[in-house]
C-alpha positions in Angstrom: -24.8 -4.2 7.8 -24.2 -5.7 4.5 -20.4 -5.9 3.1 -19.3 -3.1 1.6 -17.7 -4.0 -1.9 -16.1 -0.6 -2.9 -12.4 -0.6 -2.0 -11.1 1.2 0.4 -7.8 2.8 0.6 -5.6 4.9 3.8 -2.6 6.8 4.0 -1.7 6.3 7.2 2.3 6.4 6.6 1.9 9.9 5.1 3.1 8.7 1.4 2.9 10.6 -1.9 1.6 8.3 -4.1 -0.2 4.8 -3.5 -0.9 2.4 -6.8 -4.1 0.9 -6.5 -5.7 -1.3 -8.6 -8.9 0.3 -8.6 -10.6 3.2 -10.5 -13.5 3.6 -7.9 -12.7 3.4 -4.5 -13.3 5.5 -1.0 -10.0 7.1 0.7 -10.4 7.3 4.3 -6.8 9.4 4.9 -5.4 7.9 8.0 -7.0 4.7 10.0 -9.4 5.8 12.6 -9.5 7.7 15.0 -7.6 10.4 12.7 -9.1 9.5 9.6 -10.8 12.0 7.2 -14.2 12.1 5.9 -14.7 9.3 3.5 -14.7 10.5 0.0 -15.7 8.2 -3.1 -13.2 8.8 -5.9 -13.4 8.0 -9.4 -10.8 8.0 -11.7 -13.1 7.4 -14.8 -10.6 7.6 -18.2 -8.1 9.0 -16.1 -4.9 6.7 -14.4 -4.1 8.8 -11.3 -6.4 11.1 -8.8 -5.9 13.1 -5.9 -7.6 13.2 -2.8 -9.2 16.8 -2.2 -8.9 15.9 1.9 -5.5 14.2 2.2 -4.0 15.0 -1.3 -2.8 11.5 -1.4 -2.1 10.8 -5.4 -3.8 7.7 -6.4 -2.3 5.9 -9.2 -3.8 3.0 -11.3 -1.9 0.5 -12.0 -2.9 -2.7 -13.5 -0.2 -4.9 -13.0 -1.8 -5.1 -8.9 -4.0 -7.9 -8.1 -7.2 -6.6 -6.1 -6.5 -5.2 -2.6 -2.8 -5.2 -3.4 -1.0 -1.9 -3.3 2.1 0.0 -3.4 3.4 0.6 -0.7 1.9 -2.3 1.0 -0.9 -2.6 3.7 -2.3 0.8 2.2 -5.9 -1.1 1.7 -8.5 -0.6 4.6 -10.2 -3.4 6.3 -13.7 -2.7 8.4 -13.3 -4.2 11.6 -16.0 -7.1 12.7 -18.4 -4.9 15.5 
């Protein structure tokens, strides 16, 4: 399977708001096994969008380096099969 460069992002501590330093990305709600279907998102001119399964609000912020979020360890990592 070939890597998979869109971000993705999870909300497994049950927080409000994550900042993300992306615009496009996937949220996948919690980590798996109790994660959600996983729904691209685009902010497009917008800074901040909610997720219509988890309502996690996803705010830009560009002050993050790629990956990076707030709170930390909020980015999702496949695991190698």
């Amino acid at each position: 399977m070939a890597a998979n460069s869109t971000p993705h992002f999870h909300n497994s501590g049950g927080h409000t708001q994550i900042k993300i330093s992306a615009h496009e990305f996937q949220c996948v709600g919690a980590k798996p096994p109790f994660d959600h279907p996983h729904v691209f998102l685009d902010m497009g001119d917008d800074h901040e969008i909610v997720c219509p399964y988890c309502s996690t609000l996803y705010v830009h912020d560009t002050t993050l380096a790629a990956g990076e979020t707030v709170p930390a360890n909020c980015a999702f990592e496949f695991e190698d099969a």
